[in-house]
C-alpha positions in Angstrom: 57.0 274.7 -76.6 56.3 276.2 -80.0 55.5 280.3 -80.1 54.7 281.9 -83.0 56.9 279.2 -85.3 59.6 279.3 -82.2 61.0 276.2 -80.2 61.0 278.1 -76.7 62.5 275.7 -74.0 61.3 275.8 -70.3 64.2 274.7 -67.8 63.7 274.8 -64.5 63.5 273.2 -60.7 60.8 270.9 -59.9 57.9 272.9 -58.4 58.7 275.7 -60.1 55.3 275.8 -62.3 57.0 274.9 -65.5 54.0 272.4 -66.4 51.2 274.5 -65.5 52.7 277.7 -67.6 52.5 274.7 -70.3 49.5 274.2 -70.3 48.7 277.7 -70.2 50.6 278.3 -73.3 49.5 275.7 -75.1 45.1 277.0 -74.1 46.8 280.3 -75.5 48.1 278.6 -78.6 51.0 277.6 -78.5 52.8 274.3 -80.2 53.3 270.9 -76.7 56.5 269.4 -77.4 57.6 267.4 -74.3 57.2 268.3 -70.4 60.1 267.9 -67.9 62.6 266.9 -70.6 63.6 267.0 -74.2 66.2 266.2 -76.0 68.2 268.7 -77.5 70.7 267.2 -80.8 73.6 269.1 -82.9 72.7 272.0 -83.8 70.6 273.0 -81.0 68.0 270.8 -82.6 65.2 269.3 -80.5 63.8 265.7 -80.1 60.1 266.2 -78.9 58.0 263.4 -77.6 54.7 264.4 -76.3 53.8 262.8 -73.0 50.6 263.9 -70.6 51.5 266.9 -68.9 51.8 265.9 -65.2 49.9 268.6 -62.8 49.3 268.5 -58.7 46.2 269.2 -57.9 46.0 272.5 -57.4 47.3 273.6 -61.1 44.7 270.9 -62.5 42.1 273.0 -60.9 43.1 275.8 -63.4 42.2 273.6 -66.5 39.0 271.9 -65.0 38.3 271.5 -69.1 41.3 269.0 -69.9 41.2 265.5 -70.4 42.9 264.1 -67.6 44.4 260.9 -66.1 45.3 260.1 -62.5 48.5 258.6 -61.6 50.5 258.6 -58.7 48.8 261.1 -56.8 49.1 263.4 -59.8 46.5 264.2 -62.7 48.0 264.1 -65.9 46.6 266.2 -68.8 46.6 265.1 -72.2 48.1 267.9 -74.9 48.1 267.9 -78.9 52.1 267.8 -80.2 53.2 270.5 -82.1 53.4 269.2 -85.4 56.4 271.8 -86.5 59.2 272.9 -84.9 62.7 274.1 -85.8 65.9 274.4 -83.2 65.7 276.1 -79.9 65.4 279.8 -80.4 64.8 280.6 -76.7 65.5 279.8 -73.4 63.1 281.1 -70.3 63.6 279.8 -67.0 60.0 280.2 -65.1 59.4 280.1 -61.2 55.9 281.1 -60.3 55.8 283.3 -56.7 52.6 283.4 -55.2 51.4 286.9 -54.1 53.5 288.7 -56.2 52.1 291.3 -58.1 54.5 292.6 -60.8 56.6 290.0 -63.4 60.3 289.9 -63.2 62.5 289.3 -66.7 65.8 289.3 -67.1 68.4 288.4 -69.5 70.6 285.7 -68.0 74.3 286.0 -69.1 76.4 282.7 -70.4 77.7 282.1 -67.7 74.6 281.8 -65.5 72.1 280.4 -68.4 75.0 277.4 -68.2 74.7 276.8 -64.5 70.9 276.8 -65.0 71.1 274.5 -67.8 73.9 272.0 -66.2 70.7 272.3 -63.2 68.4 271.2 -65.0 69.1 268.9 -67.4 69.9 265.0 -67.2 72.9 262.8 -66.4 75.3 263.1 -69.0 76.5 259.4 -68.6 75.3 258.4 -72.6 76.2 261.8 -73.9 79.8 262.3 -72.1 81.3 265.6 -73.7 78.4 265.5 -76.6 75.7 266.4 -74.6 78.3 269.1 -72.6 79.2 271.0 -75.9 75.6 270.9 -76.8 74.8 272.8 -73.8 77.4 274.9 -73.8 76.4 276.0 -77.7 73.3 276.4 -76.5 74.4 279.1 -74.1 76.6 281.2 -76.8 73.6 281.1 -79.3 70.2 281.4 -77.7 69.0 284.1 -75.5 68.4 283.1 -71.7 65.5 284.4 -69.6 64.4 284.0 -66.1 60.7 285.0 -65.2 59.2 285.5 -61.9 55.3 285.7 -62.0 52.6 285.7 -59.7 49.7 284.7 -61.9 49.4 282.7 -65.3 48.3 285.1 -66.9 51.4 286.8 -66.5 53.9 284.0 -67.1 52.2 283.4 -70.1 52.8 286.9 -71.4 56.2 286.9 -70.6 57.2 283.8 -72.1 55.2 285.0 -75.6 56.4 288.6 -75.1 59.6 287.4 -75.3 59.2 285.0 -78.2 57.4 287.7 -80.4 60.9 289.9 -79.8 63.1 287.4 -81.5 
């Protein structure tokens, strides 16, 4: 995601409303660059490549406006690319908790924001120690956030409350 001229990555577990807070950026404003992976190069620099934003049911219902494709049992909405971006600035790691009422943020420290990255990312079969040291830079230079939300509203101001503080 692009916020406010900031490349703001989005790890986190399947299910864990990653792609709906997407697309809930990106009505608010913000820059699509990829959804459930990107490539990150040297220098913490990312490799977008804008795909349809895959949604269940339920989190297409929020965004009964978007152009949208079926596949596989999922609907799949289609999302303008950011058309600038620099190197990842911040990190937020989203999970969406029904019910609750007030949003949770908190600073991860190295150590955790590695585990969560090692979690979430790919196999590191091409990359080897590369794609390691890239992750690991990543942790000693960008900021790492979890939020817990209950609504989208809320996630969504998190994630840009947090990118306007940089």
């Amino acid at each position: 995601m692009v916020l406010g001229g900031r490349t703001v990555l989005l790890p986190a577990a399947s299910g864990s409303g990653k792609s709906t807070l997407a697309c809930g950026l990106v009505r608010r404003g913000a820059g699509y660059l990829r959804d459930e992976m990107i490539g990150v190069a040297a220098e913490s620099r990312v490799m977008p490549y804008p795909k349809a934003i895959a949604l269940d049911a339920a989190a297409a219902a929020l965004f009964p406006d978007l152009a949208t494709i079926a596949a596989a049992g999922e609907l799949h909405a289609l999302m303008p690319a950011a058309s600038q971006f620099g190197p990842v600035e911040l990190i937020v790691s989203p999970c969406y908790e029904p019910g609750r009422a007030e949003p949770v943020v908190r600073q991860v420290d190295e150590r955790a924001a590695l585990r969560l990255l090692l979690e979430n990312s790919m196999d590191f079969t091409g990359t080897g120690g590369a794609g390691f040291e890239i992750i690991g830079n990543l942790c000693k230079t960008v900021a790492v956030w979890q939020i817990v939300y209950g609504s989208l509203d809320d996630g969504c101001a998190a994630v840009e409350g947090l990118a306007r503080s940089l």
